[in-house]
C-alpha positions in Angstrom: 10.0 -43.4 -46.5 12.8 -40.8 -46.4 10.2 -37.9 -47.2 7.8 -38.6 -44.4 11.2 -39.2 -42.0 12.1 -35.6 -43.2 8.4 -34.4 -42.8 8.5 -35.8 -39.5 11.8 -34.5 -38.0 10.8 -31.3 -39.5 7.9 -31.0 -37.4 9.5 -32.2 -34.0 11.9 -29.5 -34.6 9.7 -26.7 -35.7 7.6 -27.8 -32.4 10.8 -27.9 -30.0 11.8 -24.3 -31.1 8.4 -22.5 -29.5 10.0 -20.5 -27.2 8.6 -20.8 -23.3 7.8 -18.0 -21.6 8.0 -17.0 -18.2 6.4 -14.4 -15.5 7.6 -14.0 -12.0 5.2 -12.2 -9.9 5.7 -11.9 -5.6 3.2 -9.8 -4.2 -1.1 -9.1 -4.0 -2.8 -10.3 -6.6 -4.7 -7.2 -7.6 -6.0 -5.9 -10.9 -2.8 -4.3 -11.7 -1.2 -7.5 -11.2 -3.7 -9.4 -12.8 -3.3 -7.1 -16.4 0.9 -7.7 -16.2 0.0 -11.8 -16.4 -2.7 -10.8 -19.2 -0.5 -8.8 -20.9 2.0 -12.2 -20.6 -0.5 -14.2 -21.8 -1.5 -12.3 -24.7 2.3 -12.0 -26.0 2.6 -15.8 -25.7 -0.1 -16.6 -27.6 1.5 -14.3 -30.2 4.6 -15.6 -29.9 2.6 -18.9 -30.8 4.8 -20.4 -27.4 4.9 -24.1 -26.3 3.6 -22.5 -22.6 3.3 -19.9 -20.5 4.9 -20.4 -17.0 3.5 -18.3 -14.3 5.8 -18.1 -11.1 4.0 -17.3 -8.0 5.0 -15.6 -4.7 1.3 -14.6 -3.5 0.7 -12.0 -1.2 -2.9 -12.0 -1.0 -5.5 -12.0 -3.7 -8.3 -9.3 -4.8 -11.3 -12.8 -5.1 -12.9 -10.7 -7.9 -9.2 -10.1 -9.3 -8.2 -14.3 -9.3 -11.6 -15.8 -10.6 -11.3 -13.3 -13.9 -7.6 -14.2 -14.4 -8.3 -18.1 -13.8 -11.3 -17.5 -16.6 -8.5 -15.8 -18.8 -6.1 -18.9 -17.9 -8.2 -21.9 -18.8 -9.6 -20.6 -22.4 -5.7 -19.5 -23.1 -4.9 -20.6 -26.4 -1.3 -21.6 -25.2 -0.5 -24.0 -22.2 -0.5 -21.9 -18.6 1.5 -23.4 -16.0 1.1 -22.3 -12.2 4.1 -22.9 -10.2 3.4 -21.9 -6.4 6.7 -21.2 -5.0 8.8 -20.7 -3.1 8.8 -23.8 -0.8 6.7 -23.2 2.0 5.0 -20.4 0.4 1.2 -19.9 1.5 -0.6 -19.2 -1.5 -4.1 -18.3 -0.1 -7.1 -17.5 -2.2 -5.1 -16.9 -5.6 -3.8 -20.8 -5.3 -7.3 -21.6 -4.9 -8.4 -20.0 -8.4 -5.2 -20.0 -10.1 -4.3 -23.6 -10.0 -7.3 -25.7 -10.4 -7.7 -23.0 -13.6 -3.9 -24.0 -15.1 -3.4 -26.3 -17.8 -0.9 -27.8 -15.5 -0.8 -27.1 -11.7 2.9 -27.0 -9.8 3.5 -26.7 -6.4 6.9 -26.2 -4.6 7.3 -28.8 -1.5 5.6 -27.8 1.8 3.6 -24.7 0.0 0.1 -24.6 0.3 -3.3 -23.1 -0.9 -6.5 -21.7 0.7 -8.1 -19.6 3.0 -10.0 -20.6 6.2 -13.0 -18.3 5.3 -15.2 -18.9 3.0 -13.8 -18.1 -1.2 -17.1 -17.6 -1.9 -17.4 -13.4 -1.1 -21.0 -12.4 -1.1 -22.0 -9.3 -3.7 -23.3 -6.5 -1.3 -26.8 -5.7 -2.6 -28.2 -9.0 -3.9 -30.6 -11.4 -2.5 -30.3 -15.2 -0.7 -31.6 -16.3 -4.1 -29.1 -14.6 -6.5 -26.1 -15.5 -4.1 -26.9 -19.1 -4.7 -27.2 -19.1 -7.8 -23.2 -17.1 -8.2 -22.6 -19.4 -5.3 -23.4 -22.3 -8.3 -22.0 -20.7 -11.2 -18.5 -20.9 -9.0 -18.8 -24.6 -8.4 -19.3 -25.4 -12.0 -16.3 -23.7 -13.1 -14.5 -25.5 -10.6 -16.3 -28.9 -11.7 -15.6 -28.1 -15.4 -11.8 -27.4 -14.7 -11.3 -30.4 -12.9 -13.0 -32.6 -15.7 -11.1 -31.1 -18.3 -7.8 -31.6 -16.2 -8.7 -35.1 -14.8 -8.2 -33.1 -11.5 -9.9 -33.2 -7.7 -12.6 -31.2 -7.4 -14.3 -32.2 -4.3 -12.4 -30.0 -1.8 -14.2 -26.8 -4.5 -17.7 -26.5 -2.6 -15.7 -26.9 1.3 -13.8 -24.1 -0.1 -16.2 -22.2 -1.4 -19.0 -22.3 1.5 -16.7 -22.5 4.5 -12.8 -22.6 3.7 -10.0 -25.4 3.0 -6.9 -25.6 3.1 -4.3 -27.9 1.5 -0.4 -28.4 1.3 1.4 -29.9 -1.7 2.1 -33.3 -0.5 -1.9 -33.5 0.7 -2.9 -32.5 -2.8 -0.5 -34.4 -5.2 -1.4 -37.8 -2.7 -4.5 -37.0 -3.2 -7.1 -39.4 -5.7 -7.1 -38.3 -8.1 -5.0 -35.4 -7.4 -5.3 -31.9 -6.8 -2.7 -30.7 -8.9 -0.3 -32.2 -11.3 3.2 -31.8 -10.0 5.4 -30.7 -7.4 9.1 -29.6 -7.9 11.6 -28.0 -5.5 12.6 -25.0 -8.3 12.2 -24.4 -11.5 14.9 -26.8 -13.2 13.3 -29.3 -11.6 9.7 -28.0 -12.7 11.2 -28.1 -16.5 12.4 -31.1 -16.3 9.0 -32.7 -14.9 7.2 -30.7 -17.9 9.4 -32.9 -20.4 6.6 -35.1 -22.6 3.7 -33.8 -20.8 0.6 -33.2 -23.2 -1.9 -30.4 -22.9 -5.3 -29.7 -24.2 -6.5 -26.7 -24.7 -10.0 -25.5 -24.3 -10.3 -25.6 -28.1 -9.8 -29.3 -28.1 -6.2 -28.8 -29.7 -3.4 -31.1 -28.0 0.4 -29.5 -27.1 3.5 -31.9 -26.1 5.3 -29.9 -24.1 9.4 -30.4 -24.8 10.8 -28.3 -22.2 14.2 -30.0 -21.5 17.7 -27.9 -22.3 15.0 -24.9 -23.3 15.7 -21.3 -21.6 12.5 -19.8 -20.5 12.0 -16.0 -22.1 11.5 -13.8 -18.9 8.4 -11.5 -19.7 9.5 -8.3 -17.5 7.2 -5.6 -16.3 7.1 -2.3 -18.0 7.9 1.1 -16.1 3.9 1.7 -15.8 3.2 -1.8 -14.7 6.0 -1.3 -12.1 4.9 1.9 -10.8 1.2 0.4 -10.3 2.0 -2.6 -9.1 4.4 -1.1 -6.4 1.6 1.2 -5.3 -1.1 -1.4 -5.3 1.0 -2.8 -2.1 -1.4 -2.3 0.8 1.6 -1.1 3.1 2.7 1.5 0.8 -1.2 2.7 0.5 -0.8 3.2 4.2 2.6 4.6 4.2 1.7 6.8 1.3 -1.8 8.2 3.2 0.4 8.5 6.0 2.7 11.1 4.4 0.3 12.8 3.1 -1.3 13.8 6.3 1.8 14.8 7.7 3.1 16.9 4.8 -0.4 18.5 5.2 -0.2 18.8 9.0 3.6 20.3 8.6 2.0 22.9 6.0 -0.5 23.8 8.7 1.8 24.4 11.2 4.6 26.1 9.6 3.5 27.7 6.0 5.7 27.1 2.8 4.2 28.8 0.2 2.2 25.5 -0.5 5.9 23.1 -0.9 4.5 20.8 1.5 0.6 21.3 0.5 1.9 20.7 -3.2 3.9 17.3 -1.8 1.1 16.2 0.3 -1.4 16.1 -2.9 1.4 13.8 -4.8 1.5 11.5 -2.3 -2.4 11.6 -1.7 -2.8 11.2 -5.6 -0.5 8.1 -5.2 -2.3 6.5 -2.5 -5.6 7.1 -4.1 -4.3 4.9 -7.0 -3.2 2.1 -5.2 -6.5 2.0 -3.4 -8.6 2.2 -6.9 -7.0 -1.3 -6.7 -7.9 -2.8 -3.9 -11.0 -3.3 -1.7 -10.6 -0.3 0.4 -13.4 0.4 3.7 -13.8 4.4 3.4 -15.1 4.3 7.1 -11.6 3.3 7.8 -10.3 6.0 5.4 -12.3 8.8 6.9 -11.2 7.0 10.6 -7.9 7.9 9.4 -8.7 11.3 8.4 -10.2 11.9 12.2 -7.2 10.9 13.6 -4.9 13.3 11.7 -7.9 16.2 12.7 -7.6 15.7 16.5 -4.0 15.4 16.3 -3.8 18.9 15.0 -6.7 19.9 17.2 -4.6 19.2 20.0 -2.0 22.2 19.1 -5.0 24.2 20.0 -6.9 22.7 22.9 -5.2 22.1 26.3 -5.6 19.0 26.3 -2.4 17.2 27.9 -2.1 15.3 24.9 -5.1 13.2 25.4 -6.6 14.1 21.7 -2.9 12.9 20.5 -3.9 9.2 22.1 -7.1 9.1 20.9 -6.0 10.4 17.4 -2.9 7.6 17.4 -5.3 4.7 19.0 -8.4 5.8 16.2 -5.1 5.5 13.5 -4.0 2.0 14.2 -7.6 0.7 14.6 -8.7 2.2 11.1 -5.3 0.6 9.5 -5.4 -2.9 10.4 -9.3 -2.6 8.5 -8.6 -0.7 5.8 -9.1 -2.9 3.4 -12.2 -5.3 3.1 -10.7 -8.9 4.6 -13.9 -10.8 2.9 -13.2 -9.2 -0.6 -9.6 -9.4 -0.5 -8.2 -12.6 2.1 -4.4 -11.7 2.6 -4.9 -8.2 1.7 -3.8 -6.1 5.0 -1.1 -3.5 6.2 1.9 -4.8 7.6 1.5 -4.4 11.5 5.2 -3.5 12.0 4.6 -1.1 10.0 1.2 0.4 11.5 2.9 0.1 15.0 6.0 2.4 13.9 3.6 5.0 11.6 1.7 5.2 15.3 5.2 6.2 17.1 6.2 8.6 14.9 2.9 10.4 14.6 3.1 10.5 18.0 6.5 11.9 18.5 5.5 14.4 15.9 2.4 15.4 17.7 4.0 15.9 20.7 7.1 17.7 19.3 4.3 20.4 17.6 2.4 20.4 20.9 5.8 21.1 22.7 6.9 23.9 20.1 3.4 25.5 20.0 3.1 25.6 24.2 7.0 27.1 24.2 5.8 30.2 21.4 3.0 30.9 23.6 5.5 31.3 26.9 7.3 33.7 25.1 7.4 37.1 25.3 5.2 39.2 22.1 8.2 40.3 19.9 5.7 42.2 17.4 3.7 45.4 17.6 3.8 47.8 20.3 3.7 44.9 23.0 6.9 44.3 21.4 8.5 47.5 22.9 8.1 46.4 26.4 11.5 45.2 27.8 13.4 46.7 24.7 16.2 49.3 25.7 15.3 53.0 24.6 17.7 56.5 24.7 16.4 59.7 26.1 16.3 62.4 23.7 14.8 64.6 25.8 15.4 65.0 29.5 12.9 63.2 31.4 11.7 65.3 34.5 9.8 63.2 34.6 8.6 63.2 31.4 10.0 63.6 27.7 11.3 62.1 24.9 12.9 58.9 24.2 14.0 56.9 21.1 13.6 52.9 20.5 13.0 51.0 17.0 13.4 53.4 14.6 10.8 55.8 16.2 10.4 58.7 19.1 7.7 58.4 21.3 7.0 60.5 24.3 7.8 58.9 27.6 7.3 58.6 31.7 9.9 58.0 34.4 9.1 56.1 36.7 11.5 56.5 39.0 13.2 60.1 38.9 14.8 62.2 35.8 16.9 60.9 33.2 19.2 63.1 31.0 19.5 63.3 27.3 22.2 60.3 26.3 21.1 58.0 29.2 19.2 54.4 28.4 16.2 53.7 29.9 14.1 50.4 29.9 10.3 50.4 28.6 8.4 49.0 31.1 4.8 49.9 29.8 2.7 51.2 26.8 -0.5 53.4 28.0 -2.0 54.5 24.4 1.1 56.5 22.7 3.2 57.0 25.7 5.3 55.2 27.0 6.6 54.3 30.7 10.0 53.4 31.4 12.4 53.2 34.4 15.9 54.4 34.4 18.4 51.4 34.2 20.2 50.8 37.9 23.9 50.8 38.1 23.7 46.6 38.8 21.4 46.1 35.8 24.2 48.6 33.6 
């Protein structure tokens, strides 16, 4: 009897000490983000962890992104919570994957999940037949999930065909539920996790023992950062934005390629952010037009009506860049479309303003530059001779009598190589 109690204890306390590991993730769910929660997954399988708890903040989901994640999630071989938070947090199409997918779904109080269009994103290309038919594969995954999970699944097909949306309280009153829990923060969520048992998709069972345990934060990596930071649909914007104008401030005023050489960073950066997302390239292009009748307008006296145009074709082609039925939630920030807008403007204009002001002024180069320009007589002009201005003598007229060697005379014309010029009245001296 005291060699099985030592057996025993031995394995409650080899169980207890699996660590529990833990990724916090606020922003769009795209395939960046979706390879930092593999990445999680894979080193808490290694780790041989008691779970896996994945913090949500969604931002809007990449569909094609969440459905391959929630595959990854429910054949983990360790237990994968997904805890929606914070409280009130809308979750959108990655709750509706993501949580009927966990081993154990958490919810924070008055958060919610779903989309009002359909989850279901038709694959351009393919036929009535073969949409059905992904259109079924989808609601068997969901049917499967909830079986194995002893979860809801009716609300799957609304969802999938037309939209649905739920908040905690409606799915934890639901019956039988459509998640397992719901817990204000994430003491609370450990503390509800105590005794809970898990099965795995390989029919093994897991008792979870999470009180007085410290999760092990799994951090992104510098890479991971980098991409998931440009994978932000805002900064995609901001970043094409840039671009243009470093372009556009090339084009007006040459650098020896500073700004060209800047421009193509901040293009290269856009470019993969957008690999990430479900960019429209008429929108792109849209975009493109805008910045070319912008600039056009330095050149064509317009009054500034290519600038409008330009700014109005800009704001339309942001707020559809990216493909709402391939990526719900996915869109620039309208604040900042709206400011992008001003300050293109106010750029445009200042360019328009500068180029209009050059062209009023008088030629400084060449031999048009001589007009105006102070030149001394070097030989008397009766009423012709020689005078002396930039560097160089050129043979001159008077206008407007004789003029001795010494005396200043103003350049009031250039006819070939000789120059005409008026002697300089006592009020002008």
């Amino acid at each position: 009897m005291g060699l099985i109690w030592l057996l025993c204890a031995t394995e409650v306390t080899a169980q207890s000490s699996r660590p529990i590991y833990l990724v916090e993730y606020d922003g769009v769910l795209s395939s960046y983000a979706a390879g930092y929660i593999r990445r999680a997954l894979r080193e808490a399988e290694a780790a041989n962890a008691q779970a896996l708890i994945v913090q949500l903040t969604p931002r809007g989901a990449v569909l094609q992104e969440a459905r391959a994640l929630a595959n990854d999630i429910a054949a983990a071989r360790v237990p994968v919570v997904i805890y929606i938070s914070p409280a009130g947090h809308d979750a959108g199409a990655a709750g509706s994957w993501l949580l009927p997918a966990a081993h154990i779904a958490a919810m924070a109080p008055d958060s919610r999940f779903g989309i009002a269009a359909p989850l279901f994103a038709p694959t351009m290309g393919l036929g009535e037949a073969t949409q059905d038919l992904l259109l079924a594969e989808q609601l068997q995954q969901f049917e499967a999930w909830g079986a194995a999970r002893n979860r809801n699944v009716e609300w799957a097909e609304i969802a999938l065909r037309s939209g649905f949306i739920a908040t905690a309280a409606q799915a934890i009153e639901a019956n039988p539920p459509l998640i397992d829990l719901v817990a204000r923060d994430r003491a609370e969520l450990l503390q509800r996790l105590e005794g809970r048992a898990v099965t795995l998709a390989d029919g093994s069972q897991i008792v979870l023992s999470t009180l007085g345990t410290r999760p092990s934060v799994i951090d992104v990596n510098l890479v991971e950062a980098a991409l998931l930071v440009l994978a932000n649909p805002t900064i995609v914007f901001i970043l094409l934005m840039m671009a243009g104008l470093a372009f556009y401030a090339e084009f007006l005023s040459p650098t020896v390629g500073i700004l060209a050489g800047l421009g193509v960073l901040l293009l290269v950066g856009a470019i993969i952010g957008m690999i990430a997302l479900p960019v429209q390239w008429l929108s792109v292009i849209g975009i493109l037009i805008a910045f070319g009748l912008v600039a056009a307008d330095l050149f064509v006296p317009s009054h500034g009506a290519l600038t409008v145009i330009g700014v109005g074709i800009m704001i339309a082609s942001a707020l559809t860049l990216f493909d709402a039925t391939q990526a719900p939630g996915v869109a620039v920030a309208l604040w900042v479309v709206m400011l992008v807008a001003v300050l293109i403007a106010i750029f445009a204009i200042t360019g328009v303003w500068l180029a209009l002001r050059s062209r009023k002024q008088p030629v400084t180069t060449g031999q048009e530059g001589l007009i105006g320009r102070l030149a001394e007589v070097r030989k008397r002009l009766d009423p012709e001779g020689m005078v002396f201005v930039e560097g160089a003598l050129w043979r001159a007229v008077c206008e407007n009598g004789t003029a001795e060697e010494g005396e200043f005379v103003r350049v009031t014309g250039i006819y070939g190589l000789r120059l005409t010029v008026r002697r300089i009245e006592p009020v002008e001296s």
